[in-house]
C-alpha positions, 0 to 999 in steps of 0.5 A: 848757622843762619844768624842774622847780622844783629845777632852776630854784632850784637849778642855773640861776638861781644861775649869775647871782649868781656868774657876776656876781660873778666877772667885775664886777671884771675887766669894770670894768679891762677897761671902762677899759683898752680905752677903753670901746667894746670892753665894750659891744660884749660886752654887746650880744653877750651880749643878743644870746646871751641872746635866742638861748639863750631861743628855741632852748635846751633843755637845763639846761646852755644855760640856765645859760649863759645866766645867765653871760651876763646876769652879763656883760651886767649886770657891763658896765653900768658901760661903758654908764653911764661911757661918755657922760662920756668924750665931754664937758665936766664941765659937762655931765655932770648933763644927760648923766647924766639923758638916760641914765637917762631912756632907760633907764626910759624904754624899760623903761616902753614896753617893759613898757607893749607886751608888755602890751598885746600879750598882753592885747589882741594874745593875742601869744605870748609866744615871739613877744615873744622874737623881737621882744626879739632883733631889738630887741637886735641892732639896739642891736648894730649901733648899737654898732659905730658908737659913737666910741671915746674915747681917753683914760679915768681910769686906764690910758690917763690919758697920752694926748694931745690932739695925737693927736686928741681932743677938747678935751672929752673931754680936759678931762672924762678930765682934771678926773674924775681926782684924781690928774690934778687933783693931779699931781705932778712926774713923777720924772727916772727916767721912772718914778713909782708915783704913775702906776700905774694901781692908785695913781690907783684907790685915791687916787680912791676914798679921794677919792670915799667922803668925798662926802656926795653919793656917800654919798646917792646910793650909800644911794638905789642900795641901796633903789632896787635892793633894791625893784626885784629883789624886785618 
């Protein structure tokens, strides 16, 4: 497209970091509220725009945009990597998590693996890779829609019953995930406890989880883990 170097450094490019930064938190008590589904129909729409704005933008402004948008779409993947726990039983969560993981490298090694072999041996352009990235993208878009819509998550909508309909499964898993469920204590005859507020049950799950050495090896693996993939 032509931008220079100072444009690319310093106008499109840090659009990401605060654009990431300023929707991570509302994107997280979005995911939550309105019970997954709904996020991960905005990030596919977002990969979506992504693509788009990289075939047909031109200008600074549409790049920048574009930025905002793969902020969107990374501040989400907490949709995409809680959304399975929903859907089944706590004993199954180390085998789900390893199916989704294993995907996603998965389908970033065979991807990297044919956009390699396109330009070295296809002489593939690549504006043609880009047109092949979009459909790919809304595809996964439409596979979205199709996507069931748990009824009941860890925190705002924490109350809701089997009786309307969910699985057994995916209320045992919302319901052993949640220490304050695990712990619940008598509502109080007013009909209102603070204890069921939403804030509440995020602060007593946190002060639960950051005592895990487990946690505190896993979150310790994410940083160096994150920190050699972005600089390579």
């Amino acid at each position: 497209r032509n931008f220079t170097r100072e444009q690319v450094t310093n106008e499109i490019t840090p659009v990401l970091s605060y654009s990431y930064m300023s929707v991570l938190v509302p994107v997280f008590l979005m995911t939550d509220y309105l019970r997954y589904k709904p996020v991960l129909i905005l990030q596919s729409l977002s990969h979506v725009a992504i693509w788009l704005l990289l075939l047909f933008g031109t200008t600074v402004l549409q790049m920048q945009f574009m930025e905002f948008f793969y902020g969107i779409t990374m501040a989400a993947r907490v949709a995409y990597s809680s959304y399975i726990f929903t859907l089944v039983s706590p004993q199954s969560y180390q085998k789900v998590a390893s199916y989704s993981r294993s995907s996603v490298l998965m389908g970033v090694f065979v991807s990297s693996v044919l956009g390699q072999l396109f330009v070295t041996l296809g002489d593939v352009p690549f504006f043609t890779l880009n047109y092949i990235s979009l459909g790919f993208v809304a595809f996964a878009f439409t596979l979205t829609l199709f996507l069931k819509r748990p009824k009941r998550t860890m925190f705002f909508n924490s109350r809701a019953l089997a009786a309307n309909g969910l699985a057994q499964s995916e209320a045992d898993a919302a319901h052993i995930t949640s220490v304050t469920l695990v712990n619940e204590k008598p509502k109080s005859p007013g009909g209102w406890n603070w204890r069921d507020t939403a804030l509440v049950k995020m602060i007593l799950e946190l002060k639960h989880t950051v005592r895990s050495p487990r946690l505190k090896l896993w979150s310790l693996w994410w940083v160096f883990n994150s920190t050699g993939y972005y600089l390579v």
